[in-house]
N, C-alpha and C positions, 0 to 999 in steps of 0.2 A: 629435535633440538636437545643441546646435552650443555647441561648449567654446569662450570666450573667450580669448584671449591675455590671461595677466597683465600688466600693469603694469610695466616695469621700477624697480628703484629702487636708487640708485646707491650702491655699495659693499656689494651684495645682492642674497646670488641668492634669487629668492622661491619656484625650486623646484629646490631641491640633488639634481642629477641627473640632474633631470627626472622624479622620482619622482613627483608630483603624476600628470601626464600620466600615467604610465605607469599609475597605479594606477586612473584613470579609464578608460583605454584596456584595462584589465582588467573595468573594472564593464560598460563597456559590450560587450564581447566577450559574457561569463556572459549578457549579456541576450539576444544575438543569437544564442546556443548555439554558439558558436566556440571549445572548450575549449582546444586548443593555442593562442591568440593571450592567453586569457585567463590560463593558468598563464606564459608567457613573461613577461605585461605587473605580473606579480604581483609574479615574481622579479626584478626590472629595478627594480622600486618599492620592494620593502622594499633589493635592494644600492644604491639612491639614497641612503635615510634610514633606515639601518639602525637608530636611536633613536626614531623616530614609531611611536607607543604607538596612533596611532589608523591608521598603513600597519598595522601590528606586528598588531593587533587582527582586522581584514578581512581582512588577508592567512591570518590564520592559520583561519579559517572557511573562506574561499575555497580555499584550500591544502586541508584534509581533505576537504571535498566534493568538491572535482575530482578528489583522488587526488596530490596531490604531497606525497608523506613528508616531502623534506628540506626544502620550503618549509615545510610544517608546525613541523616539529622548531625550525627558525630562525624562525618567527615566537615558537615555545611560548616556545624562550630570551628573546628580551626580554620577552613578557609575567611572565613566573615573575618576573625582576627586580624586577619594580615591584608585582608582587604582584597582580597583572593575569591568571593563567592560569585557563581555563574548568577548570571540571570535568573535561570529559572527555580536557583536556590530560594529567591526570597518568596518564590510562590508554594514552596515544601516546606516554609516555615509558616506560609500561612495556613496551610492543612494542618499543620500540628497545632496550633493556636486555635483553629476549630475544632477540631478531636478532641482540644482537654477544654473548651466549650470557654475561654480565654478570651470573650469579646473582646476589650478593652487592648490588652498586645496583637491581636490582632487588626485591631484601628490601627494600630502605630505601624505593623509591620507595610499594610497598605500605602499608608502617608510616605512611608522609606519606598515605597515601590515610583509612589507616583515622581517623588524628588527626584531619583533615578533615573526614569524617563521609560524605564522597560515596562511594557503592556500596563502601561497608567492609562492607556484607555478604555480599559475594560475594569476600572477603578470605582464608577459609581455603581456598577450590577455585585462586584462584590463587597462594598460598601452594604448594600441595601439588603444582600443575604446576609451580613452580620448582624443588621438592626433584626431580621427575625431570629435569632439565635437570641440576640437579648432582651426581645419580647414587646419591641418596639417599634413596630415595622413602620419600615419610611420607600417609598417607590422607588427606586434609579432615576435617576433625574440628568441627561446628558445635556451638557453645554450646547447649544449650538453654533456658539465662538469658537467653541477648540475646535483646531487642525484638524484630530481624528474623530471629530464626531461622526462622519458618516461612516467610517470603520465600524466605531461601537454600535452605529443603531441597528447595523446586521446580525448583531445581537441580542438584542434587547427584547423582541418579542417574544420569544422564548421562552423568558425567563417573567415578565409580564404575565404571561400566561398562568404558568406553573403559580406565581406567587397570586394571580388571582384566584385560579383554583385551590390554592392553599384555604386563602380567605370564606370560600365557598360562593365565589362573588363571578356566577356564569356568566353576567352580560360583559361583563369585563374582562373575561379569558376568551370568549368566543373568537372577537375579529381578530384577537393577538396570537391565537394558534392560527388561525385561517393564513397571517399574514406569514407566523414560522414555518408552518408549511412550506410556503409558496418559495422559499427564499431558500429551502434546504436541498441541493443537491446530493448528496451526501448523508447515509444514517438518516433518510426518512423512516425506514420501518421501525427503528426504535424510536424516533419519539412520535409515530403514532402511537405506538403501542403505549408509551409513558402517558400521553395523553386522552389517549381511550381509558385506561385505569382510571385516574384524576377523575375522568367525568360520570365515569359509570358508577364511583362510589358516593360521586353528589346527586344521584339519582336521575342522571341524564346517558339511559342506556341507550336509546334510539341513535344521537349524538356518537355516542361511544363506538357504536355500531358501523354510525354512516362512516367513522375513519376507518375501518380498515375493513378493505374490500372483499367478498366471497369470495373470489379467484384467486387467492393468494395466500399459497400453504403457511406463509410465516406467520398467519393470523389467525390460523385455524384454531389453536388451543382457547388465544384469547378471546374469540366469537364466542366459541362455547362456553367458557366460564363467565363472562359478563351475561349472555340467554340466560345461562340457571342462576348465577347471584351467586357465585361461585371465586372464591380469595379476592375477592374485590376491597377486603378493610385492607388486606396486603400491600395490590397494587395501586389501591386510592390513597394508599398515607399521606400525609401530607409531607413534602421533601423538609429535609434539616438544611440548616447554612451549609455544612459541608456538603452535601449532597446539590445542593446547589453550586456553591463554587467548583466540585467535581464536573457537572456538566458543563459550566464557561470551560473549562480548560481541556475536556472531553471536544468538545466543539472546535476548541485554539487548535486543538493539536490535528486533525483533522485536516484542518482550512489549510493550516500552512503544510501539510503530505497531500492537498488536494491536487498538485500538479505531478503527482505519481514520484516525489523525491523522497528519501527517507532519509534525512537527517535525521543526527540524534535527537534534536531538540523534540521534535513532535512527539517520539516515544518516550520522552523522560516526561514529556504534562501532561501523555496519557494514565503514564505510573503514576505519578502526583496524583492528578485526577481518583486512580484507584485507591491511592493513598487516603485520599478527602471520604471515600466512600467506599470501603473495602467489599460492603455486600452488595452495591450494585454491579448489575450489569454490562453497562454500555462500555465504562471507561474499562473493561476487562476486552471487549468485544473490540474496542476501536485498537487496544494495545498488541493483541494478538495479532491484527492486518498490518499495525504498524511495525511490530516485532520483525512479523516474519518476511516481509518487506525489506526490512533494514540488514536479513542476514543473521538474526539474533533467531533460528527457529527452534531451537530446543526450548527458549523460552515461552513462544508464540503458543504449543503447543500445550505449555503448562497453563500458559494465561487461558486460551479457550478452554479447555476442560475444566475450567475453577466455574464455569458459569454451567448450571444444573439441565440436561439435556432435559428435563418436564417442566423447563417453567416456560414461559411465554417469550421470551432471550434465547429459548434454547436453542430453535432451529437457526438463529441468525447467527451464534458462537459455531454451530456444529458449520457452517458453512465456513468459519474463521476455518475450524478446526482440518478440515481437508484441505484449507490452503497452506497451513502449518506443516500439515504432516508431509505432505509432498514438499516442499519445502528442507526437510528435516532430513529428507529420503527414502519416505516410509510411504513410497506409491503403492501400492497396492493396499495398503489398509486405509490409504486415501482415497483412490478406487470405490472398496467396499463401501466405505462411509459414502460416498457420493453416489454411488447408483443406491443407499439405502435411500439418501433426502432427496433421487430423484425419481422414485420411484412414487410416491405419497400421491393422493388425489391434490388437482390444484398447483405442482409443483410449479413455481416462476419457471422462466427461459433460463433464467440465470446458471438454474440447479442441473440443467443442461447442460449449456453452455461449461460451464464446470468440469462434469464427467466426460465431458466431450476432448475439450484440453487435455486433462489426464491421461485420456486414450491416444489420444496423438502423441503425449511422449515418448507411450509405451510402444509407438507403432503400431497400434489398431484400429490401422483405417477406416475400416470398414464397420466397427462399433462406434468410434467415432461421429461418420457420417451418421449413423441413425441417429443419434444423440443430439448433433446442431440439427439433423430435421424434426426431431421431435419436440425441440426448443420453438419450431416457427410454427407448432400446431395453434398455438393461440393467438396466431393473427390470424385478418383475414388477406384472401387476395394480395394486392400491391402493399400492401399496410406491414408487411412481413420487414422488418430491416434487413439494410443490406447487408451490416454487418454478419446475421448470421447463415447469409447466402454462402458469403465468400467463406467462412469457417468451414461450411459442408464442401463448398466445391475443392477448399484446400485440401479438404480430408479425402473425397475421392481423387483427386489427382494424385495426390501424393502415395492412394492406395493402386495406382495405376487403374483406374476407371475411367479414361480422359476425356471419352464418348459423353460419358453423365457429369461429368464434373464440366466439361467444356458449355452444358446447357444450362447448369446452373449459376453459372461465371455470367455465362451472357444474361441471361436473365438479372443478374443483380444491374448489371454495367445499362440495361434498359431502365432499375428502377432508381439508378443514381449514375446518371451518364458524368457525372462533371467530379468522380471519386478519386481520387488520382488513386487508392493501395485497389481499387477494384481493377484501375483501367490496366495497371501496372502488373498484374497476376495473369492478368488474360493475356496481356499483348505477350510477356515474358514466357509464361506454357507455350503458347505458338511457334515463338522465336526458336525455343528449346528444342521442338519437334520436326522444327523446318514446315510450318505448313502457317497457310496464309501471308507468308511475309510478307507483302507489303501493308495488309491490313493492321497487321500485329505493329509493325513499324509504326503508321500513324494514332493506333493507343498509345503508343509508349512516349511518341512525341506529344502526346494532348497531356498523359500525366503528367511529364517532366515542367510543360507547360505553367499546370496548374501548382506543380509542387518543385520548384528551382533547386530548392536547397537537401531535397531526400536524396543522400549517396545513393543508397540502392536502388532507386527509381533514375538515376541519373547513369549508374551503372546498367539498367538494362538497356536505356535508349541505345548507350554507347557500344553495347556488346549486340545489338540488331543493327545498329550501324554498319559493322565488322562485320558481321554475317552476310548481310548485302552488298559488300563489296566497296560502304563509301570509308575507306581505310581514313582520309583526311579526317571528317567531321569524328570516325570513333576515336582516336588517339584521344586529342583535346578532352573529350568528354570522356572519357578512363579516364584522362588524369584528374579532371576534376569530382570524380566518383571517389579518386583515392585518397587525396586530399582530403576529401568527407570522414573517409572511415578506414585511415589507413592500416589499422588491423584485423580488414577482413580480405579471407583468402582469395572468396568469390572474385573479391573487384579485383587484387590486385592480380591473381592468374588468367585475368579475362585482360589487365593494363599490359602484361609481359608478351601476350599471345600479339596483342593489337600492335607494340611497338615491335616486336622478331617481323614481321611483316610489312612492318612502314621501314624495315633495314636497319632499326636503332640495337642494334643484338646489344650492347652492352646494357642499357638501360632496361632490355628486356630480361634480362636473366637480374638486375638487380630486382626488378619487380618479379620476379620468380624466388626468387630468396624470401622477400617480403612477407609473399603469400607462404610461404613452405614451412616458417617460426609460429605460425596458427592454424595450419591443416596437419588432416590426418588422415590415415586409412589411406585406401585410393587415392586420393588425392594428394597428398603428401609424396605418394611413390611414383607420381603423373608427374609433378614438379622435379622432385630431384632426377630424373631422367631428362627433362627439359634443360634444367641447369647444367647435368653432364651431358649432354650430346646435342643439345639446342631443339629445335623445332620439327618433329616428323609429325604429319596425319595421326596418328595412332594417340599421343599425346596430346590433342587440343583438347582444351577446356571443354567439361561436358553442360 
C-alpha cells in the first residue's frame, strides 16, 4: 500500500500532528505483526488529535488488543465524553479503579455497569471482590428473581471457593471447588492448579494432591513442590480484588470463544482481565489461545512467553506458545517446542495430538502417524477415542499407507459406528480408490444421514453417486454441496464434472470457473483445460 501525501491548504494543517500518518503508520504495522511500532504509532496519533472520536475509537480497540493500559484508559476517556465507550470499556475502568485500590469509584463504576444492562450479571461476584479490597468482606449474593440468575450462578462457585480459601474457611471451599470443577469445560488445569496452591498453603496437602493427577505432565512441578513444601506462601496467597475480578472476566472471555469463535470481544476481557492482574498467569494463557485464534499471533506469541516456562503455568503457556508460533509461521520452532513438551514422562494426548497436527502441515506423514499413536498409548482397548483413530488413519492415508490406515479407519467406525466425520473419511478413501463401492456408498449415505447439512460430507455422497453411475440423484446433491460452501474447489470441480455429464455444459464450465478462483497447482491447470476444451477422461476430478 503506498499512502499519498495530502494536499496542503493554506492556513490548515489537514493533519494536526501528523496524527493521520501516524495512526495509519499504526494500521499498517498491526498488519505486518510489528506490535511495538504499532502501539508507538497509536500513542503519537491519538497525542496529535487527542478530540478525533474516530483516532479516539481504533486507538482504543487497538490499544486493549495489543495490551497498552494507558492507551486504552486515554482512548476510554474521550470516547465515554461523547458517549461513545464500548461495553467492555466500563469493565477496563473498573480494573483501573482496582489497581489504584479506589473501592468506593469503583462501586460507582459497577452500579453504571449494571444501569447499563452490559454483564450486570456478573455484578454481585464483583461487587463482593471489592468489599475484600476494602476489608469488608460480604459473600455474592445472586438474586434469584433476576432473569440471569442461572447465568451468574455458573459462576459463582469459583469464586466461593477462592474467597473461602482466602478466609482459610476449608469446609466452605470444599463443595464449591468440587462443584467449580464439575462445571468447567474449559481451563480445568489451571484452576486446579490455583486451587491446589490455595489449599496446600492452608495445610491441606493431601487435598491439594488429590486435584491434580500423577499422570499428567502439566502437574508434575506442582506435585513436587506441594511433596517438599516448596513456593507454596506464593501460590497459596490469598487473591486481591483485582485478581479476582481478573478471573470473572478471564472465565467471560472464554465462555463466550467456547464455541471456537474469535471475536474481538473475548480477547479484549482477556487483556482486561491481564490488565486487572498483570502477574498472573491464566489471563496471559487464555489471551494467547484467544489472540492467536483471532489472527492477532505476533501478539499471541508475546502474550505466552510473558508467563515463566519454571513455574507451574508454564507448561500450559508453552502449549499456547506452539499454537502461536505456528500460527505466526514459525513451524518449525513450533515443532521443536512440541516434540520438547511431548517428549517429558506423563505427557497428555493432547501434547501429541499437537505435534502430530504440526507434522501434518509439514507433510510428515509418517512422524505424524506415530505421534496420534503414541497419543492413544494411555487408553486402554476400546476406551481409546475415536477422534485420535481417525487423526492417525488421516495421517497414514494421506502418507499413502492405505493398507494401515484403511484398518485403523475401520477400527474407529466399529468404536463409533453412528460418527458421521469417521463414516465420511472411510466411505470417501474408498470412493477415491474405486474399491468397495458399493459399501463405500452406503457409509456415505449413513453420514449424510446423520449430518444433512455438512457440505463436504454431502459433497462425497454426491461425488459416489457420479461415480456409480446414478448421474440423477449426484447433480441435486453437488448442488446442494455448493450451496454449503460455495468457495471450495473440491465441491464445485466434482458440480461441473457431474453437470458436463448430465449434458448441462454451460452450467458445467460455470461451475468450473467457480472452482478455478480457489485452486491451485494441478488442479487449477485440470480446471482451466476443462473450461477450454470441456470434458476429456484425463481431466476428471481426482
Amino acid at each position: 500500500m503506498i499512502l499519498l501525501a495530502l494536499p496542503a491548504v493554506a492556513g490548515a494543517s489537514v493533519d494536526p500532528g501528523g496524527a493521520l500518518h501516524a495512526y495509519m503508520r499504526g494500521r499498517l504495522a498491526d498488519d505486518d505483526g510489528a506490535p511495538g511500532l504499532a502501539l508507538t504509532s497509536y500513542r503519537q496519533a491519538l497525542a496529535g488529535d487527542p478530540g478525533s472520536l474516530d483516532v479516539a475509537r481504533r486507538s482504543y480497540f487497538q490499544a486493549v488488543i495489543s495490551g497498552d493500559m494507558a492507551l486504552a484508559l486515554r482512548s476510554a476517556a474521550v470516547l465515554e465524553g461523547e458517549g461513545m465507550l464500548p461495553r467492555d470499556g466500563t469493565l477496563l475502568q473498573i480494573a483501573d479503579a482496582l489497581n489504584r485500590k479506589d473501592w468506593a469509584g469503583a462501586r460507582l463504576i459497577v452500579d453504571r455497569l449494571v444501569a447499563e444492562g452490559n454483564f450486570a450479571f456478573l455484578a454481585p461476584i464483583m461487587r463482593s471482590w471489592i468489599s475484600v479490597g476494602e476489608g469488608r468482606y460480604a459473600a455474592p449474593v445472586i438474586d434469584p428473581a433476576d432473569r440471569f440468575a442461572s447465568l451468574a450462578k455458573r459462576y459463582l462457585d469459583e469464586h466461593l471457593a477462592l474467597q473461602a480459601l482466602r478466609g482459610g474457611d476449608l469446609q466452605a471451599a470444599r463443595p464449591a471447588i468440587n462443584r467449580a470443577l464439575a462445571l468447567r469445560t474449559a481451563e480445568a488445569d489451571e484452576l486446579r492448579l490455583i486451587f491446589a496452591g490455595q489449599l496446600a498453603a492452608r495445610g491441606a496437602r493431601a487435598e491439594a494432591l488429590a486435584l491434580l493427577p500423577e499422570t499428567h505432565a502439566n502437574f508434575a512441578l506442582a506435585r513436587e513442590d506441594i511433596a517438599r513444601g516448596k513456593a507454596l506462601s506464593f501460590h497459596g496467597r490469598a487473591l486481591t480484588a483485582g485478581q479476582g475480578f481478573a478471573r470473572l472476566l478471564t472465565r467471560l472471555a472464554t465462555d463466550i470463544s467456547s464455541d471456537g469463535s474469535t471475536g474481538s470481544l473475548g480477547i479484549r476481557l482477556a487483556r482486561i482481565a491481564a490488565f486487572a492482574d498483570p502477574a498472573g498467569a491464566t489471563p496471559r494463557i487464555v489471551a494467547a489461545d484467544l489472540l492467536g485464534r483471532g489472527g492477532y499471533a505476533a501478539y499471541a506469541v508475546e502474550e505466552a512467553r510473558m508467563v515463566p516456562g519454571t513455574g507451574w503455568h508454564g507448561a500450559l503457556a508453552q502449549a499456547e506458545l506452539v499454537e502461536a508460533l505456528a500460527a505466526a509461521g514459525q513451524r518449525q520452532e513450533a515443532i521443536v517446542l512440541a516434540r520438547t513438551l511431548a517428549a517429558v514422562p506423563n505427557a497428555e494426548p493432547e501434547r501429541h495430538v499437537r505435534l502430530g497436527q504440526l507434522l501434518m502441515q509439514e507433510k510428515d506423514y509418517r512422524a505424524a502417524a506415530s505421534a496420534f499413536r503414541t497419543a492413544q498409548a494411555s487408553y486402554s482397548g476400546d476406551a481409546v477415542p475415536w477422534a485420535l483413530l481417525l487423526f492417525e488413519g488421516s495421517a497414514l492415508e494421506q502418507g499413502a499407507r492405505w493398507d494401515e490406515a484403511r484398518a485403523v479407519l475401520e477400527r474407529a467406525a466399529r468404536l463409533a459406528p453412528d460418527e458421521p466425520a469417521i463414516l465420511n473419511y472411510l466411505g470417501y478413501a474408498q470412493i477415491e480408490r474405486r474399491q468397495n463401492m458399493d459399501a463405500a456408498l452406503e457409509l456415505l449415505k449413513k453420514a449424510s444421514a446423520l449430518k444433512p447439512q455438512d457440505a463436504s460430507i454431502t459433497d462425497s455422497l454426491g461425488w459416489a453417486q457420479f461415480l456409480t453411475g446414478d448421474i440423477d440423484a449426484a447433480v441435486p446433491m453437488l448442488e446442494r454441496a455448493a450451496a454449503g460452501a460455495p468457495s471450495d474447489a473440491t465441491i464445485n470441480e466434482h458440480l461441473g464434472d457431474a453437470l458436463w455429464a448430465a449434458g448441462r455444459r454451460y452450467e458445467a464450465r460455470y461451475a468450473w470457473r467457480a472452482a478455478a478462483v480457489f485452486a491451485e497447482g494441478e488442479t487449477a491447470q485440470r480446471l482451466a483445460a476443462k473450461a477450454r476444451e470441456g470434458m476429456k477422461p484425463e481431466y476428471a476430478a481426482r
